[in-house]
mmCIF file as Biopython writes it, N, C-alpha, C and O atoms, coordinates in Angstrom:
data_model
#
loop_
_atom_site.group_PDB
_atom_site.id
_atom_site.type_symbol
_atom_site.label_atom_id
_atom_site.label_alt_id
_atom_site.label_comp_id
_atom_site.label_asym_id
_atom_site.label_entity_id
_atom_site.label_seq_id
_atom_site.pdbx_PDB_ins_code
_atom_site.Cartn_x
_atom_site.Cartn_y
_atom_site.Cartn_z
_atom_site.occupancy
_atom_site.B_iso_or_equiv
_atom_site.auth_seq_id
_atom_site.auth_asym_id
_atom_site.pdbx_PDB_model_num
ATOM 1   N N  . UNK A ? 1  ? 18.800 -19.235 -11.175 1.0 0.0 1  A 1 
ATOM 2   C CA . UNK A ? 1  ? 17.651 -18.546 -10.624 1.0 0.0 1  A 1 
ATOM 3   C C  . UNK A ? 1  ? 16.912 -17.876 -11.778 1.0 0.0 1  A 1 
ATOM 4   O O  . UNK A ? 1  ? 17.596 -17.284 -12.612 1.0 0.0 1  A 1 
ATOM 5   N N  . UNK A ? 2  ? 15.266 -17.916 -11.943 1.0 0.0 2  A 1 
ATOM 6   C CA . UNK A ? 2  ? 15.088 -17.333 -12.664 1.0 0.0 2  A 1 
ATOM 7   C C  . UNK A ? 2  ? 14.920 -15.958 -12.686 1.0 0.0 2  A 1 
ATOM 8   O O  . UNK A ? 2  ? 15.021 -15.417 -11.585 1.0 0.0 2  A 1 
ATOM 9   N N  . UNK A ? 3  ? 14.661 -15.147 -13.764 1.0 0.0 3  A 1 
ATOM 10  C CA . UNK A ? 3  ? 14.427 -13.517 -14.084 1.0 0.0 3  A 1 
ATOM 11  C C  . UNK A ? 3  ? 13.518 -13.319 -12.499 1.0 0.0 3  A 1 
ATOM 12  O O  . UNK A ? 3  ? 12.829 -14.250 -12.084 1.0 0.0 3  A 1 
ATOM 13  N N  . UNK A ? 4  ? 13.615 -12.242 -11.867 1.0 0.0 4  A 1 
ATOM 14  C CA . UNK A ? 4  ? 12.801 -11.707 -11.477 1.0 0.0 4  A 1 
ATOM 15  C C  . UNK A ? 4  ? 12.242 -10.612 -10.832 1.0 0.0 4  A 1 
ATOM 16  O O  . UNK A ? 4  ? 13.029 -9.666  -10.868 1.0 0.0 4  A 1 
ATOM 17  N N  . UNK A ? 5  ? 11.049 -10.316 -10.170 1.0 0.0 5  A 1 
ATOM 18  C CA . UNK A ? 5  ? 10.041 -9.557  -10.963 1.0 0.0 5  A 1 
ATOM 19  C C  . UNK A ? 5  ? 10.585 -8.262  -9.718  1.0 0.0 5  A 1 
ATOM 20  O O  . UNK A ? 5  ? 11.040 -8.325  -8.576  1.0 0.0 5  A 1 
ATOM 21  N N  . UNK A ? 6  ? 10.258 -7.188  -10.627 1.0 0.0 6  A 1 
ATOM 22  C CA . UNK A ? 6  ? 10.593 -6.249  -9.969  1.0 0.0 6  A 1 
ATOM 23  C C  . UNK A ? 6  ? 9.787  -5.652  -8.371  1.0 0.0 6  A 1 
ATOM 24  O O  . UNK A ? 6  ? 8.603  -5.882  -8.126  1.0 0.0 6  A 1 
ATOM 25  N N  . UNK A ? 7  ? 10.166 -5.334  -7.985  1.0 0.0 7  A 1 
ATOM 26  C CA . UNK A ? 7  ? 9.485  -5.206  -6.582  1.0 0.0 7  A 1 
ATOM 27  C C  . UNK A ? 7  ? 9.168  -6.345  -6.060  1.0 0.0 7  A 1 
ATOM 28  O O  . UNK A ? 7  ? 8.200  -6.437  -5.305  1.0 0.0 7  A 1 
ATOM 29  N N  . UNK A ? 8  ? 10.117 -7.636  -6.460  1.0 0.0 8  A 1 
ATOM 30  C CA . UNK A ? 8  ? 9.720  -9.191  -5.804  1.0 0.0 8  A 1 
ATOM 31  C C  . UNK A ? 8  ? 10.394 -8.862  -4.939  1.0 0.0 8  A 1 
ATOM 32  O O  . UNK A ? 8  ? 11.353 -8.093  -5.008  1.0 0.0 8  A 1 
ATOM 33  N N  . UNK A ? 9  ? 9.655  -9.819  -3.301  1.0 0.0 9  A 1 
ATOM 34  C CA . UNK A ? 9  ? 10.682 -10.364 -2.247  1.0 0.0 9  A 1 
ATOM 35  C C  . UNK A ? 9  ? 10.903 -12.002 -2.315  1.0 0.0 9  A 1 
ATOM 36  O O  . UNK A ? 9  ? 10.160 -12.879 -2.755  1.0 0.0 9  A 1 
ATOM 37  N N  . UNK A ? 10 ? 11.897 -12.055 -1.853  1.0 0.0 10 A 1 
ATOM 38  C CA . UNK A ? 10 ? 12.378 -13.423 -2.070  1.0 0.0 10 A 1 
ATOM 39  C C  . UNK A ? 10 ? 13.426 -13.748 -0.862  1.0 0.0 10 A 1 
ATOM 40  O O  . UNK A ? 10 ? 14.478 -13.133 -0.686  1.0 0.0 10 A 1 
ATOM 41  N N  . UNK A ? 11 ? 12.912 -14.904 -0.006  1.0 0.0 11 A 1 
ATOM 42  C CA . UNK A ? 11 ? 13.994 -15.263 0.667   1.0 0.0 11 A 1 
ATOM 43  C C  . UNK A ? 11 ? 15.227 -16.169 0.431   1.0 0.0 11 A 1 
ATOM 44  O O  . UNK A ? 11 ? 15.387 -17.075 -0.387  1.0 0.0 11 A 1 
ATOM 45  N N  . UNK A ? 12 ? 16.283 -15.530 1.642   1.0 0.0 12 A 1 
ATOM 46  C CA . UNK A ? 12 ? 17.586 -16.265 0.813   1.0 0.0 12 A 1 
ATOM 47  C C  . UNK A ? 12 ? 18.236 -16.757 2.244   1.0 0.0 12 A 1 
ATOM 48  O O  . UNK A ? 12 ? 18.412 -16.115 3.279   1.0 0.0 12 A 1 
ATOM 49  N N  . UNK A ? 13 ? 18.532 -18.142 1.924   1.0 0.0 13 A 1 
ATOM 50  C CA . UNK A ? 13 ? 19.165 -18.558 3.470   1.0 0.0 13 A 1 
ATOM 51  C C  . UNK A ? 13 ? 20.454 -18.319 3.489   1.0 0.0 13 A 1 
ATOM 52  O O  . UNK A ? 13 ? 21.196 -19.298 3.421   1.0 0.0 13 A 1 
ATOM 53  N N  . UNK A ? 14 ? 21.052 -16.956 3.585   1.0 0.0 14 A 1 
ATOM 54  C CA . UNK A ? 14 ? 22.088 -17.020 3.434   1.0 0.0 14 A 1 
ATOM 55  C C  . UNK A ? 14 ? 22.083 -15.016 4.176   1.0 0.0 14 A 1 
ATOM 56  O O  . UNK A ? 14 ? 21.030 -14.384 4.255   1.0 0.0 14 A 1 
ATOM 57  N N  . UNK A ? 15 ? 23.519 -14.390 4.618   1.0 0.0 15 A 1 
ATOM 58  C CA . UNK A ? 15 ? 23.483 -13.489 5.761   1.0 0.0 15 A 1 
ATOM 59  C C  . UNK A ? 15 ? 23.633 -12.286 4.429   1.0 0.0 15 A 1 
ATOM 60  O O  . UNK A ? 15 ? 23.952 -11.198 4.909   1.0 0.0 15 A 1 
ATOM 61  N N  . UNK A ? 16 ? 23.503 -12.245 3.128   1.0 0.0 16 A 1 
ATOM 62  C CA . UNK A ? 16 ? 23.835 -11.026 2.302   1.0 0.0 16 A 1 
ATOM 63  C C  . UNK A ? 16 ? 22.974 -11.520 1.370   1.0 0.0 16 A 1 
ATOM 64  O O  . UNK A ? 16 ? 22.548 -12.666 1.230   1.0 0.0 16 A 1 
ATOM 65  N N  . UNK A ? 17 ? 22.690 -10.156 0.517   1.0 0.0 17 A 1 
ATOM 66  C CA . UNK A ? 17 ? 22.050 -10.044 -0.549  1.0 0.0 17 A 1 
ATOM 67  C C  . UNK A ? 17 ? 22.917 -10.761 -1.677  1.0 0.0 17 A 1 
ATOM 68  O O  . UNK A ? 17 ? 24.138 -10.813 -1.535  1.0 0.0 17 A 1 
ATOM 69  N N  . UNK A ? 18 ? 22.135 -11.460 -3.090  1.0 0.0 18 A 1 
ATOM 70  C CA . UNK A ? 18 ? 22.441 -11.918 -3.760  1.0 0.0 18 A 1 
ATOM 71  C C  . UNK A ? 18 ? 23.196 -10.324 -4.554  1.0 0.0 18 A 1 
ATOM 72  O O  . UNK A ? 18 ? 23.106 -9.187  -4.091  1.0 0.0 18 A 1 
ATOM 73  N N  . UNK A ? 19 ? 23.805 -10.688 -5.653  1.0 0.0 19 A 1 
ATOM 74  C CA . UNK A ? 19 ? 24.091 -9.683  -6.907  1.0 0.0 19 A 1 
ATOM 75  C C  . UNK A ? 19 ? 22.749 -9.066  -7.436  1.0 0.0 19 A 1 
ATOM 76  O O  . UNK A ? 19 ? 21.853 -9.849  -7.749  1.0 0.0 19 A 1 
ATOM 77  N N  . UNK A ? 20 ? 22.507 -7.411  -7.585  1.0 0.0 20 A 1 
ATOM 78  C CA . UNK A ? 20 ? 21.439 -7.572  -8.012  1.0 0.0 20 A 1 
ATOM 79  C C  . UNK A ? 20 ? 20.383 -6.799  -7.440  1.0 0.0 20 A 1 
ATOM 80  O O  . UNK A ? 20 ? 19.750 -5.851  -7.906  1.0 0.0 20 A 1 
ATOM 81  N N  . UNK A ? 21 ? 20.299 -7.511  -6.105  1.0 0.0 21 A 1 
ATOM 82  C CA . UNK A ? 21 ? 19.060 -7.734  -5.409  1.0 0.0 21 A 1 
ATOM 83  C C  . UNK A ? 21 ? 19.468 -6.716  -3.625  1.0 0.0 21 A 1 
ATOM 84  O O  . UNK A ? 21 ? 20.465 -6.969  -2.949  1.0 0.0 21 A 1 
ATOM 85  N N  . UNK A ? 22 ? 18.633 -5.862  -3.325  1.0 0.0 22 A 1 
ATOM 86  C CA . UNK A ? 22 ? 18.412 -5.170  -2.110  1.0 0.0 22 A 1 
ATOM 87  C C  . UNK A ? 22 ? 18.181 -5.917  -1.122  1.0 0.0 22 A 1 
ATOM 88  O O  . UNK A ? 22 ? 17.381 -6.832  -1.315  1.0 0.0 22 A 1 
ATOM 89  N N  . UNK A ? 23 ? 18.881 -5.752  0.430   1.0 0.0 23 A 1 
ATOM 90  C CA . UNK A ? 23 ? 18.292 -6.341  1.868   1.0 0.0 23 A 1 
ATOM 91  C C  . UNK A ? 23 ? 16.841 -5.807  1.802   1.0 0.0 23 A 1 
ATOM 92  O O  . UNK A ? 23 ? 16.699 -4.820  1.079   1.0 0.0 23 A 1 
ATOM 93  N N  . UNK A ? 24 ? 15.649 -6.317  2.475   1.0 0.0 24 A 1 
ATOM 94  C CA . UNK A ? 24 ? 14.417 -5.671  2.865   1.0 0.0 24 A 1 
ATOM 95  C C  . UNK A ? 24 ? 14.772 -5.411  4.404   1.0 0.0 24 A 1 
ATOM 96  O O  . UNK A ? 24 ? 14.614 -6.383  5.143   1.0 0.0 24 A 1 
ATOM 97  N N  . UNK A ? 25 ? 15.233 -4.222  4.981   1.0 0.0 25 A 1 
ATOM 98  C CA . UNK A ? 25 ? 15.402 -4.143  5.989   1.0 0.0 25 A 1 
ATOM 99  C C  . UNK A ? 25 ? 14.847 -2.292  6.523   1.0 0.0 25 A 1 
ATOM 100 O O  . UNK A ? 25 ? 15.231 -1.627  7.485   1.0 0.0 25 A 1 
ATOM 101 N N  . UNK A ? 26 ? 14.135 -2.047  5.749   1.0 0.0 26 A 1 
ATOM 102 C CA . UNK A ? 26 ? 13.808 -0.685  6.130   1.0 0.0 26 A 1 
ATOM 103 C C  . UNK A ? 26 ? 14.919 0.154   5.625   1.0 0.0 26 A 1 
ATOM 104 O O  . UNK A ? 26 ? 15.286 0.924   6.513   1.0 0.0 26 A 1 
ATOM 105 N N  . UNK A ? 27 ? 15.611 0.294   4.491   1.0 0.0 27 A 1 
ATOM 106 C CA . UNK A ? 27 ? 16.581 1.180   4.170   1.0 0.0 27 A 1 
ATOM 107 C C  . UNK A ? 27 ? 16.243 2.652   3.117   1.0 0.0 27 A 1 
ATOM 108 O O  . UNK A ? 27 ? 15.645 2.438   2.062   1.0 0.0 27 A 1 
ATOM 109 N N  . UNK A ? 28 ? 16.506 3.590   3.339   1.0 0.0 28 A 1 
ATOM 110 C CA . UNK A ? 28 ? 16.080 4.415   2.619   1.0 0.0 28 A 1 
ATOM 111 C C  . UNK A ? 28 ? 16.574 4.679   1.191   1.0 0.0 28 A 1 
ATOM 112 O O  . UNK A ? 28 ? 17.657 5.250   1.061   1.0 0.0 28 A 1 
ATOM 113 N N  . UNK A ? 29 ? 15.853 4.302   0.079   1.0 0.0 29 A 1 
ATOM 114 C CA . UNK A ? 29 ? 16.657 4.477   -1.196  1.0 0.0 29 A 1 
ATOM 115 C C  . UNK A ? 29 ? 15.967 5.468   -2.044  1.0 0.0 29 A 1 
ATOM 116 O O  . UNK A ? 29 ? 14.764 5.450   -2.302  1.0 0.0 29 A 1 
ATOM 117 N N  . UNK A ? 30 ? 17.089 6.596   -2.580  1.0 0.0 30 A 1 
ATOM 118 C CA . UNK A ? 30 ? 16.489 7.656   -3.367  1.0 0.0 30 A 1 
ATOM 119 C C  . UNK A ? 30 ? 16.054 7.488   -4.772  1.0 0.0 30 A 1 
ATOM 120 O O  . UNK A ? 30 ? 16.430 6.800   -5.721  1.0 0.0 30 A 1 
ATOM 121 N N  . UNK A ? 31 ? 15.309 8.194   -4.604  1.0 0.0 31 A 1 
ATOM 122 C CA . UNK A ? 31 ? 13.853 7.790   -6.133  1.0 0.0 31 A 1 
ATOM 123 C C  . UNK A ? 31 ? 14.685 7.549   -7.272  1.0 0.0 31 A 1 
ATOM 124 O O  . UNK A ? 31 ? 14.772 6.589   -8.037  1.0 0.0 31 A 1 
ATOM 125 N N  . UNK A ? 32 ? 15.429 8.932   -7.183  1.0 0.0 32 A 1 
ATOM 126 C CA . UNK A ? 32 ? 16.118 9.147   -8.563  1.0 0.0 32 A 1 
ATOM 127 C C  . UNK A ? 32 ? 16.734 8.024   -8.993  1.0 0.0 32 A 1 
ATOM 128 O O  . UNK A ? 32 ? 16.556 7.795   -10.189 1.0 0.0 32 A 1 
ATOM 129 N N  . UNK A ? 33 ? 17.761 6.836   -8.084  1.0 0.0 33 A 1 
ATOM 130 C CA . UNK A ? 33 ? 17.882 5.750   -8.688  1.0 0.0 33 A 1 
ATOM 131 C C  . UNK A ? 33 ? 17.337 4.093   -8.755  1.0 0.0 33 A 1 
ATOM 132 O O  . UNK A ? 33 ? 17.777 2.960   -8.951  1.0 0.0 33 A 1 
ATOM 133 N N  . UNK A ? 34 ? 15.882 4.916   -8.403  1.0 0.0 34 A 1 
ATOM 134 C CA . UNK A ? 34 ? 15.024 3.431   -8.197  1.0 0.0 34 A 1 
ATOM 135 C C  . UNK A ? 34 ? 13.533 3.919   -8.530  1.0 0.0 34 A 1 
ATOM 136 O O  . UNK A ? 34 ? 12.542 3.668   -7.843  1.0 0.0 34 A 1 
ATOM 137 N N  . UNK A ? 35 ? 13.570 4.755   -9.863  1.0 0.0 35 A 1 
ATOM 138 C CA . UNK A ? 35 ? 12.526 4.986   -10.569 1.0 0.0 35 A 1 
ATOM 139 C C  . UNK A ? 35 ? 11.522 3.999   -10.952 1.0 0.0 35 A 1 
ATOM 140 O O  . UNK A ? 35 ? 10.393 4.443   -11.162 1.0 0.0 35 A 1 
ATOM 141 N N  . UNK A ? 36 ? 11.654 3.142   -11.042 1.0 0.0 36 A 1 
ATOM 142 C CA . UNK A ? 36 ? 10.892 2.331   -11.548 1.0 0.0 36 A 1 
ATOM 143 C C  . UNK A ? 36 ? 10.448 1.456   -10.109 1.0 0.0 36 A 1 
ATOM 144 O O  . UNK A ? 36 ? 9.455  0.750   -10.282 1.0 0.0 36 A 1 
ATOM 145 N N  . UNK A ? 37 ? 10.821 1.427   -9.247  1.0 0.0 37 A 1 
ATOM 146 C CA . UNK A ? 37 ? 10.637 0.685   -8.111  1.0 0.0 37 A 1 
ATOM 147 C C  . UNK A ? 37 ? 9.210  2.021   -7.427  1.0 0.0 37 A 1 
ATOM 148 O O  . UNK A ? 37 ? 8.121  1.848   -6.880  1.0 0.0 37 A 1 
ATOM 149 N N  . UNK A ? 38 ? 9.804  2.972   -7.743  1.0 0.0 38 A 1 
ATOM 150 C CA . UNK A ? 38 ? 8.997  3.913   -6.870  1.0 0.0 38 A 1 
ATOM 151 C C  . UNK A ? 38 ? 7.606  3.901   -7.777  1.0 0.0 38 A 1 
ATOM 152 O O  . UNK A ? 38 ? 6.484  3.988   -7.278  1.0 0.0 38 A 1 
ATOM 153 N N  . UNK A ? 39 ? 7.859  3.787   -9.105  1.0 0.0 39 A 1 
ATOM 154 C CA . UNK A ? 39 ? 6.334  3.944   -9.924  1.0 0.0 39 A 1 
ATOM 155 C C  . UNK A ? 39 ? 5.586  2.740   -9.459  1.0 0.0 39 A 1 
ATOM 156 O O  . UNK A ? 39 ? 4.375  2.885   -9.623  1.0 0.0 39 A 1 
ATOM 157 N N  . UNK A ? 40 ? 5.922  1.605   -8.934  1.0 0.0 40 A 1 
ATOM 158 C CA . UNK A ? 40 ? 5.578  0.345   -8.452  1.0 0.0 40 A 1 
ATOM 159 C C  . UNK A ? 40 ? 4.639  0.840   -7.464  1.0 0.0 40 A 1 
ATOM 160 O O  . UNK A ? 40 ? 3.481  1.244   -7.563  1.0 0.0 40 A 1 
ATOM 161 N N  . UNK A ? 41 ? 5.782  0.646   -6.059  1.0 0.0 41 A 1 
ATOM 162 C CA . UNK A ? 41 ? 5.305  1.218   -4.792  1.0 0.0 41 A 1 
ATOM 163 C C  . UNK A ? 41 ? 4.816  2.576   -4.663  1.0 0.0 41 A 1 
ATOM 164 O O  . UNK A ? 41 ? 3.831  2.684   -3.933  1.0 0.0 41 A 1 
ATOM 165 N N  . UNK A ? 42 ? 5.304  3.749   -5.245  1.0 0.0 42 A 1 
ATOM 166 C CA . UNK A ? 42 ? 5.029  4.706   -4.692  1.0 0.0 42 A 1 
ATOM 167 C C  . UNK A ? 42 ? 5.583  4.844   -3.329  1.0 0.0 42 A 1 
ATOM 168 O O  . UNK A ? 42 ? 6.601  4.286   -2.919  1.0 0.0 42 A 1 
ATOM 169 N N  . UNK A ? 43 ? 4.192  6.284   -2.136  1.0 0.0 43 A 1 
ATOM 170 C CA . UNK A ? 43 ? 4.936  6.213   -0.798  1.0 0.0 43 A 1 
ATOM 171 C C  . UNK A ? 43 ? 3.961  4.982   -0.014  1.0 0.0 43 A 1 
ATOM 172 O O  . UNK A ? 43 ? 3.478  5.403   1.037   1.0 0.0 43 A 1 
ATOM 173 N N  . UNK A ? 44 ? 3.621  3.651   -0.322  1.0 0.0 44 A 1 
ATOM 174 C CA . UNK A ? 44 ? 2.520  3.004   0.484   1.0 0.0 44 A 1 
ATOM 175 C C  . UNK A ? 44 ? 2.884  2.448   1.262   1.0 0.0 44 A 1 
ATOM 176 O O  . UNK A ? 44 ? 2.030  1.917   1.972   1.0 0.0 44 A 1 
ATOM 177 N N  . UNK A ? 45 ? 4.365  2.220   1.616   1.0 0.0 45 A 1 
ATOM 178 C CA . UNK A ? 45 ? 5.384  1.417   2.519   1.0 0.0 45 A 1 
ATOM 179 C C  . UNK A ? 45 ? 6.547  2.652   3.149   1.0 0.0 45 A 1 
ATOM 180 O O  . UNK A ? 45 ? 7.404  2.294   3.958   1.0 0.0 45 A 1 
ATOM 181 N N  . UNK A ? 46 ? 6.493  3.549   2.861   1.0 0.0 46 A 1 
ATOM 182 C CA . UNK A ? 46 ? 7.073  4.165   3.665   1.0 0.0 46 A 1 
ATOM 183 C C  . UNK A ? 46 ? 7.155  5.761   3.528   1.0 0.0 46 A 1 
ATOM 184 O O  . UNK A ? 46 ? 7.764  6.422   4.369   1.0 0.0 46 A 1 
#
């Protein structure tokens, strides 16, 4: 698989997340360890 991009979604036919990689299921994750995800998004999704 190649590198990829931060704040990518990507589907996976399969019932779990790869290594790595977050469910998109509405879960709440704290800033402090997803700094760089939050400078992305910010609050525009939730």
């Amino acid at each position: 698989m190649s590198d990829p991009f931060l704040a990518e979604v990507r589907i996976f036919g399969c019932n779990f997340a790869p290594r790595g990689w977050a469910t998109c299921d509405g879960q709440l994750m704290p800033i402090s360890q997803n700094t760089a995800l939050f400078s992305l998004l910010g609050v525009n999704f939730g």
